[in-house]
C-alpha positions as CSV (number, residue, x, y, z in Angstrom):
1,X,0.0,0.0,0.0
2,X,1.4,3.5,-1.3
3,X,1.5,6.5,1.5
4,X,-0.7,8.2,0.1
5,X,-3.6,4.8,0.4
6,X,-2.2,4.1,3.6
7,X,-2.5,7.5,5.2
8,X,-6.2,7.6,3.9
9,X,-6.7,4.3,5.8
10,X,-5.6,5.9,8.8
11,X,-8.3,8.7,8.7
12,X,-10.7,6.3,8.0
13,X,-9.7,4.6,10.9
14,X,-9.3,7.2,13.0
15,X,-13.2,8.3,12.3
16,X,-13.8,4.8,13.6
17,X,-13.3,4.5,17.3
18,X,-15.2,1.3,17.6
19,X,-12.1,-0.3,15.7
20,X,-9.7,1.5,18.1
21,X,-9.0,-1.4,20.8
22,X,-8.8,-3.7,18.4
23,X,-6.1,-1.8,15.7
24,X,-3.6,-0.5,18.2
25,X,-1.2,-3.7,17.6
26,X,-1.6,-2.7,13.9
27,X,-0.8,0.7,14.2
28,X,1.7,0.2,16.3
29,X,3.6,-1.5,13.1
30,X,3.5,1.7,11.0
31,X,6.0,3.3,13.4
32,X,8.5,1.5,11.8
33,X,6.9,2.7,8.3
34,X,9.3,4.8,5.8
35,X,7.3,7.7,5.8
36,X,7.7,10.3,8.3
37,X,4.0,11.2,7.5
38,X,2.8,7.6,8.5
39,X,4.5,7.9,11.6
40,X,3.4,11.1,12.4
41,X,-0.1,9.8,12.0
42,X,0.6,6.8,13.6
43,X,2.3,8.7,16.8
44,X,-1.4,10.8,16.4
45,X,-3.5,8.0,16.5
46,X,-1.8,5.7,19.1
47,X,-1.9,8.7,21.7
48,X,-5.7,9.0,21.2
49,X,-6.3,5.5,21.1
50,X,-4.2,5.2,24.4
51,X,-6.7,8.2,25.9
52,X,-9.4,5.8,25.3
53,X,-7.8,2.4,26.2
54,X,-4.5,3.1,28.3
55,X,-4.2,-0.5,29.7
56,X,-4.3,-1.5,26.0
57,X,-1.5,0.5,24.8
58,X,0.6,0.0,28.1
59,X,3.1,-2.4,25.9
60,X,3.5,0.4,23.1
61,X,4.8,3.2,25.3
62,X,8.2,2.4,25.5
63,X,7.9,2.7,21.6
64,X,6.6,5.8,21.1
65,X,8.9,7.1,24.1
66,X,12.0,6.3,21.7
67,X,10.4,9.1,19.2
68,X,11.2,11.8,21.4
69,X,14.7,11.4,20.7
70,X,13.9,11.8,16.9
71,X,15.6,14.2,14.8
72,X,12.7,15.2,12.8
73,X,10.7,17.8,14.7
74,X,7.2,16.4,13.6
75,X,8.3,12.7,14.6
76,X,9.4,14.8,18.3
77,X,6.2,16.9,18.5
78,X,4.4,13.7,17.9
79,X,5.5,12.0,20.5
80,X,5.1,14.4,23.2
81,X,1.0,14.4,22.3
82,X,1.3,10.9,22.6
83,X,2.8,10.8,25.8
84,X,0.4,13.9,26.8
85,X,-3.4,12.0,26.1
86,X,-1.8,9.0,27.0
87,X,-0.6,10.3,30.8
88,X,-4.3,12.1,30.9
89,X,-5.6,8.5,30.5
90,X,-3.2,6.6,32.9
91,X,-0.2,9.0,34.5
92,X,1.6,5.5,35.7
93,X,1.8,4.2,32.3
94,X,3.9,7.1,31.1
95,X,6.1,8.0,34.8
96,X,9.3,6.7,33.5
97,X,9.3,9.3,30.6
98,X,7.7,12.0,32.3
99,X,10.6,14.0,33.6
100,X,12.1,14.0,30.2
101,X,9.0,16.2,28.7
102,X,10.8,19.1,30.3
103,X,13.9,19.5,28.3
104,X,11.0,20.3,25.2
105,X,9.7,23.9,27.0
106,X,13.4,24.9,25.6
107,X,13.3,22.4,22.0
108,X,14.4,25.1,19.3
109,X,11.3,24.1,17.2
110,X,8.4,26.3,18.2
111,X,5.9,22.9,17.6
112,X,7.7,20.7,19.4
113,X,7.7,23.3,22.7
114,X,4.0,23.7,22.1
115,X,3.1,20.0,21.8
116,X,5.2,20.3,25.8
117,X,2.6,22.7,26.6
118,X,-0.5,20.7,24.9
119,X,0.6,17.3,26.7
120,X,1.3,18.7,29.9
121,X,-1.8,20.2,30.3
122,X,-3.3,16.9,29.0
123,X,-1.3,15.0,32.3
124,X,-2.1,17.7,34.7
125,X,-6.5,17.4,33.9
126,X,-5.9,14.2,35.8
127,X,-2.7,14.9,38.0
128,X,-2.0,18.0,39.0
129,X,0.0,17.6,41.8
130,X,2.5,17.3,39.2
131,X,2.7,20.6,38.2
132,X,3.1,21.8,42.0
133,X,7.2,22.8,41.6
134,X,6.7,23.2,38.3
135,X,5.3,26.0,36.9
136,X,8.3,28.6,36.3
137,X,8.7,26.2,33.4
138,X,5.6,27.6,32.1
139,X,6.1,31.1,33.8
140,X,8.9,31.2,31.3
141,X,6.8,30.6,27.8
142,X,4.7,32.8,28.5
143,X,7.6,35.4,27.2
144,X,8.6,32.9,24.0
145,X,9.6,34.2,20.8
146,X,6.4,32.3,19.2
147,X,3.0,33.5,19.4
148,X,1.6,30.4,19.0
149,X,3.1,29.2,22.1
150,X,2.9,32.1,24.0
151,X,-0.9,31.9,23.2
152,X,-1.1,28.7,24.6
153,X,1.6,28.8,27.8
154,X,-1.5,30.8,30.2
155,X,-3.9,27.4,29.6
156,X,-1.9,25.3,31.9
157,X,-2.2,28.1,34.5
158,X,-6.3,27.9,33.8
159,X,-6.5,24.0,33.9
160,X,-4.4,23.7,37.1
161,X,-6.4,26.9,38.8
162,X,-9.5,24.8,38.2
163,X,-7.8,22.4,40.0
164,X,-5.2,23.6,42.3
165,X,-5.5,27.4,42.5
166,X,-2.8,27.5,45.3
167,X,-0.3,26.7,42.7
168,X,-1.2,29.3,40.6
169,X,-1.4,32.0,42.9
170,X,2.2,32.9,43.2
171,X,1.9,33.5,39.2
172,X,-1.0,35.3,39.6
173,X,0.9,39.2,39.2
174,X,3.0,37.6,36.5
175,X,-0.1,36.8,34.2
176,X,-1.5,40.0,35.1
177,X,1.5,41.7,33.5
178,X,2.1,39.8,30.5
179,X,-1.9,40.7,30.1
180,X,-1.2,44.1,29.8
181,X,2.6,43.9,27.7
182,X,1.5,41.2,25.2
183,X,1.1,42.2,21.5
184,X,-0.8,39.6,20.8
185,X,-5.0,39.6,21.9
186,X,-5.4,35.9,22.5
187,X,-2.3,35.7,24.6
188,X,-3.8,38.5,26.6
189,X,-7.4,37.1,26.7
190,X,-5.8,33.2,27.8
191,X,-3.7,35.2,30.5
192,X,-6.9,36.7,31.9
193,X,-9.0,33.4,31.3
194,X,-6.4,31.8,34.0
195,X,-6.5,34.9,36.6
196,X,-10.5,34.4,36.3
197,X,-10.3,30.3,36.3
198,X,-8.0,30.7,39.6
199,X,-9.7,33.6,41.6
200,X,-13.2,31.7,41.1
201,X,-11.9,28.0,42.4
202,X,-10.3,30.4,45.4
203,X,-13.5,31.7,45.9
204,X,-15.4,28.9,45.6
205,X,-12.9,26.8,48.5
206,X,-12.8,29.5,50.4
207,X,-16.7,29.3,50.6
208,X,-16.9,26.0,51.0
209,X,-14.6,26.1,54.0
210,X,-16.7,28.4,55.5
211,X,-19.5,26.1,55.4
212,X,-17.5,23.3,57.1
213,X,-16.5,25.5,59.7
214,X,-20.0,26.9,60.4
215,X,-21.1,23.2,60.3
């Protein structure tokens, strides 16, 4: 089957979640596949499937894992989503490789730090006590060179002030300011989105505290 068959396989497959549990040792193949564009999809495909079934993909992490060491900055990028939907699903299956998302936030290819961002907050939905001694990481891309990235550095702040607004509270000034200095409107309007998301979780313990107390 020529790429160009075998990619439109894929999206036909990956319109079919019902055949998801069942195709994972098949996909799994094509990341040995000559085309970087089958693996890419592959990569794609295996991280949503593992979102959906992470006990079925346990066995193809290590794989995927090896990607991140890839030269090719769609193969790294990848990868890292992979890793991402796959932690959101089942944080243990991924623990070993977790600590080396990190060394991305500084990868010289704009997608590949922004794919750090997008799997990060992926893992954190589920686990944010991960992201406790972490954040300057992401204090840091909120000044990157990219837009794009810079756009989406303020969501992590918004997913783990939904979740753990005392984390994000020592950031709190920080997103204020890059509010105001950004040149960019969405950057501005995700900084603020994260203020709001914190400040209303805050609120919202602090109330239900109360309650307990009064109770």
């Amino acid at each position: 089957m020529n790429e160009a068959d075998l990619y439109k396989e894929l999206g036909i497959l990956t319109r079919d979640k019902d055949r998801w549990e069942e195709s994972i040792p098949y996909v799994s193949t094509l990341l040995s596949d000559n085309s970087l564009k089958i693996q890419a999809k592959a990569l794609w495909l295996l991280g949503e499937m593992g979102l959906k079934y992470p006990l079925k993909i346990e066995e193809v992490v290590p794989l995927i894992a090896t990607f991140l060491n890839s030269s090719e900055p769609p193969l790294r990028s990848r990868a890292i989503n992979a890793i991402g939907r796959i932690g959101r699903g089942d944080y243990h299956l991924i623990e070993t490789c977790w600590k080396d998302l990190f060394r991305f936030a500084e990868d010289k290819e704009e997608t590949v730090r922004l794919s750090f961002i997008w799997a990060s907050e992926n893992i954190a939905i589920n686990n944010p006590e991960l992201y406790k001694e972490q954040l300057s990481v992401f204090e840091r891309l909120l000044y990157d060179k990219n837009e794009k990235v810079r756009m989406e550095a303020p969501e992590i702040f918004r997913v783990l002030g939904k979740r753990r607004p005392e984390y994000v509270m020592p950031y709190i000034e920080r997103l204020q300011e890059v509010s105001q200095i950004d040149s960019n409107r969405v950057v501005k309007i995700h900084c603020l989105g994260a203020i709001k998301a914190t400040l209303t979780k805050l609120d919202n313990t602090d109330e239900d505290d109360n309650i307990l107390a009064e109770n």
